[in-house]
C-alpha positions in Angstrom: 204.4 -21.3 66.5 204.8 -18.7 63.5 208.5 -17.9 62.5 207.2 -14.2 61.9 207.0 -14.4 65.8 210.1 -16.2 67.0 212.5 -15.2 63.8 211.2 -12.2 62.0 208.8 -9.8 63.5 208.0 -10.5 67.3 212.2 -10.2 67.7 212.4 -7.2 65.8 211.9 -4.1 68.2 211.7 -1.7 65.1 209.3 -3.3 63.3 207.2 -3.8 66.2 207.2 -0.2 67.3 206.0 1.0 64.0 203.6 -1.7 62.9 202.0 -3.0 66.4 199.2 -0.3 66.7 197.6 -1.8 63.0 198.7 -5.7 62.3 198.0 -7.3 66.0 194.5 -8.7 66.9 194.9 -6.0 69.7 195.0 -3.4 66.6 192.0 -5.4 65.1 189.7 -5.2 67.9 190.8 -1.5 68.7 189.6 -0.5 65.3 186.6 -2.4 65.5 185.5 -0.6 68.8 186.7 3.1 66.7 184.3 1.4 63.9 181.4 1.6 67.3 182.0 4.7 68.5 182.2 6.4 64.9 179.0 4.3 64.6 177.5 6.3 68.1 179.3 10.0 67.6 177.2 10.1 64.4 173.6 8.7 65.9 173.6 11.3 68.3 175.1 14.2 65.7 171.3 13.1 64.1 169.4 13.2 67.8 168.7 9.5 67.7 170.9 8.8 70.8 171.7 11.7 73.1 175.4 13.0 73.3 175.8 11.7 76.5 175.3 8.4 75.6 177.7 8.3 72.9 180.2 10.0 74.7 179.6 6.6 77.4 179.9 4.4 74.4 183.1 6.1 72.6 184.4 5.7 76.7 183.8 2.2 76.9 185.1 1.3 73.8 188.6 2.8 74.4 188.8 0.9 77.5 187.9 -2.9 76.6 190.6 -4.8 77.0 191.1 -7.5 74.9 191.4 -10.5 76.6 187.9 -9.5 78.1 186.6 -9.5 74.3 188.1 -13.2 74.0 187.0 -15.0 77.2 183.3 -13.5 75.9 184.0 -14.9 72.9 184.8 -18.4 74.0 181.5 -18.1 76.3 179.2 -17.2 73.0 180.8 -18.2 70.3 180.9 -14.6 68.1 183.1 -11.9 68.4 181.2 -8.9 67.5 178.6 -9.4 69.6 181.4 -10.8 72.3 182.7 -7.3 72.0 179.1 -5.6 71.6 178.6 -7.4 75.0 182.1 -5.9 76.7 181.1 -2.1 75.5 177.4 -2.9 77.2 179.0 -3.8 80.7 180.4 -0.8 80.9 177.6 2.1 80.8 174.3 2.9 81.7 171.2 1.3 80.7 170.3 4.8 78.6 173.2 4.4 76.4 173.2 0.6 75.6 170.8 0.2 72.7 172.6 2.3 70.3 175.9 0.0 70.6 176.0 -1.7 67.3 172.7 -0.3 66.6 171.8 -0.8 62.8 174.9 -2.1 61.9 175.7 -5.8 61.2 179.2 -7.6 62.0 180.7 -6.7 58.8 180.1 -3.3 58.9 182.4 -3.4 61.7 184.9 -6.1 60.4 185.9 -4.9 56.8 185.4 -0.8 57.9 188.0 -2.4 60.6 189.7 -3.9 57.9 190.0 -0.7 55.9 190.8 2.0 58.0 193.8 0.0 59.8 195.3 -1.2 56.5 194.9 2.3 55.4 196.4 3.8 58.0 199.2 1.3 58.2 199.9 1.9 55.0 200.7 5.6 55.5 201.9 5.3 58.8 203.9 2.2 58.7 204.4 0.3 55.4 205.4 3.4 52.8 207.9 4.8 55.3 209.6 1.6 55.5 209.9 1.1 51.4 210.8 4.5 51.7 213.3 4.3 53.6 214.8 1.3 50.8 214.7 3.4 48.1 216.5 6.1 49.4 219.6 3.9 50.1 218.7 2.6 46.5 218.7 5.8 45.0 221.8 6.6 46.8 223.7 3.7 45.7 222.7 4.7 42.1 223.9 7.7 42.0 227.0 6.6 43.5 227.4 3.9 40.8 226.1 6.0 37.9 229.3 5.7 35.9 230.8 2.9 37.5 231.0 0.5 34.2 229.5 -3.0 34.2 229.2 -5.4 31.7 225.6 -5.7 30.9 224.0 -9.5 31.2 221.0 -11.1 29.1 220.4 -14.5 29.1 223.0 -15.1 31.7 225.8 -14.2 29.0 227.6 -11.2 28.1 226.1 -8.5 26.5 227.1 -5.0 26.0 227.9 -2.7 28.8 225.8 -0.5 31.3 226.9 1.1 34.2 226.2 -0.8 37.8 224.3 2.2 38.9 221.8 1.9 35.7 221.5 -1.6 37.1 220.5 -0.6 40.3 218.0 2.3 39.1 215.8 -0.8 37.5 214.8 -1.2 40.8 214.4 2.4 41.7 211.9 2.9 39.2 210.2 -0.3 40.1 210.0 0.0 43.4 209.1 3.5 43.1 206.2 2.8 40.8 205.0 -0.1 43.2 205.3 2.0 46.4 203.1 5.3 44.4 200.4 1.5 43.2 200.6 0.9 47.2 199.7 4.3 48.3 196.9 4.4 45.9 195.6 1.0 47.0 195.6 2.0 50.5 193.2 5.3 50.2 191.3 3.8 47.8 190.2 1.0 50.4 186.6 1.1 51.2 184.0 0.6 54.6 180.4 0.0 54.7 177.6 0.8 57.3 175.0 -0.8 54.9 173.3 -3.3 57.4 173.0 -7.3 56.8 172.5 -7.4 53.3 173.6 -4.4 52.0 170.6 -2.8 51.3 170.5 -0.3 54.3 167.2 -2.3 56.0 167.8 -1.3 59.3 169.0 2.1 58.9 166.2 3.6 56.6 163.7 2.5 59.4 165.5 6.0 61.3 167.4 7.3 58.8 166.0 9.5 56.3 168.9 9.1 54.0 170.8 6.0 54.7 173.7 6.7 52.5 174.2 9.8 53.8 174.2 8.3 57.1 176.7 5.7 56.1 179.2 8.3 54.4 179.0 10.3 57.9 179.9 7.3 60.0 183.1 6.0 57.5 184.2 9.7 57.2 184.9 9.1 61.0 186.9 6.3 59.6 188.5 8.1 56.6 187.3 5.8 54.5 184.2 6.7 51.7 181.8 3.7 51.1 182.0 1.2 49.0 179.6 2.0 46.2 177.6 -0.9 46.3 178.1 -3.4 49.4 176.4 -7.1 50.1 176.9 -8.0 53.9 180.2 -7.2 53.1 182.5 -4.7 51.1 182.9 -5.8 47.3 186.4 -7.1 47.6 188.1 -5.8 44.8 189.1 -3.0 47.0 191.2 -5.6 49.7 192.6 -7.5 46.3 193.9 -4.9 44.7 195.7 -3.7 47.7 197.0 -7.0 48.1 198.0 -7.3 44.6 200.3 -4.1 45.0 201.9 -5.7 48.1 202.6 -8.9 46.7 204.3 -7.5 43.4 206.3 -5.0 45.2 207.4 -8.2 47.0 208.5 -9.4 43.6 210.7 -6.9 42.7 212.3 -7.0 45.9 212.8 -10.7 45.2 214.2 -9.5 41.5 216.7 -7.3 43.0 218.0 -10.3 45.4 218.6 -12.2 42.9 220.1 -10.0 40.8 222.5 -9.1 43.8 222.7 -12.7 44.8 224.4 -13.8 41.4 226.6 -11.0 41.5 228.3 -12.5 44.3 228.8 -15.9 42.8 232.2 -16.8 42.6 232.9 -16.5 39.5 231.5 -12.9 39.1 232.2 -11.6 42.6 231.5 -7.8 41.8 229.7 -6.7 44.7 228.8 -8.4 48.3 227.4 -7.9 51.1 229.4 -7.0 54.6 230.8 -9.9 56.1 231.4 -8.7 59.8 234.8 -10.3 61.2 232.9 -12.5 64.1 230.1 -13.5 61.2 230.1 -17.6 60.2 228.9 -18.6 56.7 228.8 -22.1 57.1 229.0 -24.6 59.7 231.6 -26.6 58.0 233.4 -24.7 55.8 235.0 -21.6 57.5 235.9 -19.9 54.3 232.3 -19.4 53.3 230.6 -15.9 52.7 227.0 -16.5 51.7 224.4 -14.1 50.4 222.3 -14.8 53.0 220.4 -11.9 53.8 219.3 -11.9 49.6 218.6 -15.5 50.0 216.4 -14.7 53.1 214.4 -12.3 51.4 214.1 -14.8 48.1 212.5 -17.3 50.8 210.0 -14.9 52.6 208.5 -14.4 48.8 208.0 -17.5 48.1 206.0 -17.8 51.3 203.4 -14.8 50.8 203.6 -15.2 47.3 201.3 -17.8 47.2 199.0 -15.6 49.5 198.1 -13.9 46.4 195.8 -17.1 45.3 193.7 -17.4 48.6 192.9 -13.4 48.4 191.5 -14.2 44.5 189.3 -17.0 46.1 187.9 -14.7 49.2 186.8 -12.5 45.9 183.9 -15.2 45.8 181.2 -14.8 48.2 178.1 -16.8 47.4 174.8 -14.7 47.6 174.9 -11.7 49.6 177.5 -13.2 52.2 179.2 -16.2 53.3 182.2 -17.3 55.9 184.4 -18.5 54.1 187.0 -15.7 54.2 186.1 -14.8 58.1 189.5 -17.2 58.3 191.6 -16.3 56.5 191.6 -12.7 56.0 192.6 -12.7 59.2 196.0 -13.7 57.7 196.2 -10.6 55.5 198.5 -8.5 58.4 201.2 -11.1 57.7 201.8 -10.6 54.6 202.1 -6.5 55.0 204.5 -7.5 57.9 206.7 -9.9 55.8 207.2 -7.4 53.0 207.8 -4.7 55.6 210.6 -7.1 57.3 212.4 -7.8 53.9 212.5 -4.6 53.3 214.3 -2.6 56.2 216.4 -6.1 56.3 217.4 -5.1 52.3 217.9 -1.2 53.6 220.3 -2.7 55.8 222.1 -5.0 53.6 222.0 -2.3 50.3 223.4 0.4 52.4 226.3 -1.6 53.1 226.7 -3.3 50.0 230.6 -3.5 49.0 231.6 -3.0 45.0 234.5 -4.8 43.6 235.7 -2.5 41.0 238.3 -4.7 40.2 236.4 -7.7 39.4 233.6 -5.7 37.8 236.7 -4.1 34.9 238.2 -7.9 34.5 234.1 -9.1 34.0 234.1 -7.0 31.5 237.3 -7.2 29.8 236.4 -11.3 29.7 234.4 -10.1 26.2 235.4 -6.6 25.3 236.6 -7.8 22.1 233.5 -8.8 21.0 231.2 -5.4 22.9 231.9 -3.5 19.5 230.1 -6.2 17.5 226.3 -4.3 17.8 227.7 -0.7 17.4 229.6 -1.8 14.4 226.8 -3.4 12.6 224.6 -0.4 13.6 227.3 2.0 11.9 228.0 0.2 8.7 224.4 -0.4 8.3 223.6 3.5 9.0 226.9 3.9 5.8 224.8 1.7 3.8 225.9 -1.6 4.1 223.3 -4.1 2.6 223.7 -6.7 4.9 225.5 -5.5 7.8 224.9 -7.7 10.9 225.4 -10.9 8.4 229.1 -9.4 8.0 229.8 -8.4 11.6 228.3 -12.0 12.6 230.8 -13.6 10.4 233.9 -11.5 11.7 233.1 -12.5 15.2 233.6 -16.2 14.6 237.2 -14.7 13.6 237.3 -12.7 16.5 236.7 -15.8 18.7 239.5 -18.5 17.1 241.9 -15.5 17.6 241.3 -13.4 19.9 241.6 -10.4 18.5 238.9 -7.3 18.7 235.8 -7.2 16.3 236.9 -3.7 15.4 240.2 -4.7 14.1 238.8 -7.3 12.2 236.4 -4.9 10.5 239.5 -2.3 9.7 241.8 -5.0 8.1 238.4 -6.9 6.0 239.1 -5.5 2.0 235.2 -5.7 1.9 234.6 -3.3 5.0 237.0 -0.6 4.7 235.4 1.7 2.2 232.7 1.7 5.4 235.2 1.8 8.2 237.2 4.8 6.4 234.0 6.7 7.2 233.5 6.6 10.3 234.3 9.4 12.4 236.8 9.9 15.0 233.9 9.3 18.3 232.7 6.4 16.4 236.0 4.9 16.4 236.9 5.5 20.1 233.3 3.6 20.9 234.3 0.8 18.8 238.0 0.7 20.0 236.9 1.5 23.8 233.7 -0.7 25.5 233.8 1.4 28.3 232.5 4.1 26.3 230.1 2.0 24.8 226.8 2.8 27.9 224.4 4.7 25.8 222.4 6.9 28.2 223.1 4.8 31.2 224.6 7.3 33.2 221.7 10.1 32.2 218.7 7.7 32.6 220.1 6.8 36.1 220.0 10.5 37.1 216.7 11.0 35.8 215.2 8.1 37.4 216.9 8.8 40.7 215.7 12.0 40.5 212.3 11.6 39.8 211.9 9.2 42.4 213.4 11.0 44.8 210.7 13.8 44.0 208.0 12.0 43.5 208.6 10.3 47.7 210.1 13.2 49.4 213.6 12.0 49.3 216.6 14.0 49.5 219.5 13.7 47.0 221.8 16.0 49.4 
């Protein structure tokens, strides 16, 4: 029923590999019964349950199988205890109490929650962004002085270098995988009973906490400082927050490429293999579909974003209203994940038209010398110098000619223009020269990245 099934994910052998063991409801249940055993390894550490019985428990729950777990469920109607039930079956009557003992179901859900998110994360998710920044950082530096003519507003503006373009989105996806990381080991557990307030525990427990910090060390995780029945949820929103605007600037960077390739720009594209269709009509057609694919897939989990804000609000000490849909959450990791390793794919075999690009930019290199020359004669002390560069460029575009040239033959700016030296002439005579830092600010970025994720410039 889910195109993440049938068109994105469950076809994807790659993407199932890496991310199976964390977003499946096999992977949820398996950390759920880790959650129990963690639970049981630390009851006996404290001589309330004997080693032996925890080493049945920590058995059984490696070997439940799922589908076990879910005809239980259908029989009683709740899922912990269907799985409680399973783990019971399965060893001696010595050992059975201290299943689930002291702990409610969302101890075991959200420390679930946690610890496979967090793991996925390291495991899974950051490898794969990884691995898009390195063929973005790549791509940089191989563009670093390739001359583009910079855009704002959709219109001309003055020159960068296609590289600088393409280091934006180094440094923002960079900065969002370093806010995803960050997310992900700062997510929380709890083992802090039905209400939070670590009633069942302290009837055995000397020190509760302590006893909770123990069991979610098992886990990875440290506790979440104050928990109702469930973790406070700030820690799950904020992780989904990092996903979802990484998302965004992947969608920023399609559609940055995507208008690149519009025909009347045409400087880069993406590879068009010979057997490849682009439309079913017209067999001319060479669509940026792969950007366009990736457009779509965030305008799906996007709106994600607004039911995780809601499942923030939890009346009282606990209610079910997001027992639903957080069960939705894997998705979204798995939808950025796909767009992803399909842009590493796509960006790695991007094709430049150099060509195109130099003609772009020859379209308005008469007028690229317009801001440096207001900057210079107001730097000579011209009083007004962007009112007098604005007017020559209404010249510049009945005739033709450069701005610059304007400026040399104007009786009124030539005292200024006589002053300028030799450089300053070639920037205002040449728009290719005119790209600032572009070229240094797109090594420096590269290279920071590269340091900051462990990838190689060689």
């Amino acid at each position: 029923m889910s195109p993440l099934e049938f068109r994105y994910y469950g076809v994807n052998k790659r993407l199932i590999e890496r991310f199976s063991p964390y977003v499946t409801e096999r992977a949820r249940l398996g950390y759920e019964l880790r959650v129990e055993a963690a639970a049981a390894l630390v009851l006996a550490r404290r001589g309330i349950c004997s080693a032996a019985a925890a080493g049945e428990i920590a058995r059984a729950c490696a070997e439940v199988p799922a589908e076990e777990v879910a005809a239980e469920e259908a029989r009683i109607h709740h899922n912990i205890r269907a799985m409680v039930n399973c783990v019971q079956r399965r060893i001696g009557e010595h050992a059975r109490p201290f299943v689930h003992f002291t702990l409610t179901s969302f101890d075991v859900i959200d420390t679930a929650i946690a610890a496979r998110f967090k793991d996925c994360t390291r495991e899974a998710l950051v490898p794969t962004l990884i691995e898009l920044e390195a063929v973005l950082i790549g791509l940089a530096l191989r563009e670093k002085a390739r001359v583009q003519v910079g855009r704002t507003h959709g219109q001309h503006a003055v020159p960068i270098t296609f590289g600088f373009a393409v280091a934006q989105h180094v440094s923002r996806l960079g900065e969002r995988i370093e806010a995803i990381q960050r997310a992900g080991d700062n997510l929380r557990g709890k083992i802090s009973g039905a209400v939070g307030a670590y009633n069942a525990s302290s009837l055995l427990v000397a020190d509760p906490m302590a006893f909770e910090r123990e069991v979610l060390a098992e886990m990875g995780l440290l506790p979440s400082p104050l928990s109702t029945q469930v973790v406070a949820a700030e820690y799950i929103t904020d992780y989904m927050h990092s996903l979802i605007s990484c998302f965004s600037v992947l969608a920023d960077l399609c559609d940055d490429m995507r208008h690149l390739q519009r025909t009347e720009i045409a400087e880069v594209g993406e590879e068009f293999k010979p057997e490849q269709v682009g439309s079913s009509t017209m067999p001319h057609k060479r669509n940026p579909w792969n950007f366009e694919n990736v457009k779509s897939l965030y305008k799906v989990f996007v709106p994600r974003m607004v039911t995780v804000y809601l499942d923030q609000l939890s009346e009282h000490q606990r209610d079910l209203t997001n027992s639903a849909s957080n069960r939705f959450l894997p998705e979204v990791i798995v939808g950025l994940a796909g767009s992803a390793e399909r842009l590493t794919r796509v960006m790695g075999k991007l094709v430049v038209d150099e060509a195109n690009m130099a003609a772009n930019l020859q379209k308005t290199a008469g007028m690229v010398a317009a801001e440096p020359l207001y900057i210079l004669l107001a730097a000579l002390g011209h009083p007004d110098a962007h009112e007098a560069v604005r007017r020559l460029t209404l010249k510049a575009q009945v005739d033709g000619a450069p701005v610059w040239k304007h400026a040399a033959a104007d009786d009124e700016l030539a005292p200024y223009f006589a002053r300028l030296t030799a450089e300053q002439r070639r920037v205002l005579e040449e728009p290719r020269a005119y790209i600032g830092c572009a070229v240094e600010r797109t090594e420096a970025i590269c290279a920071e990245y590269a340091g900051k994720l462990g990838i190689s410039l060689a």
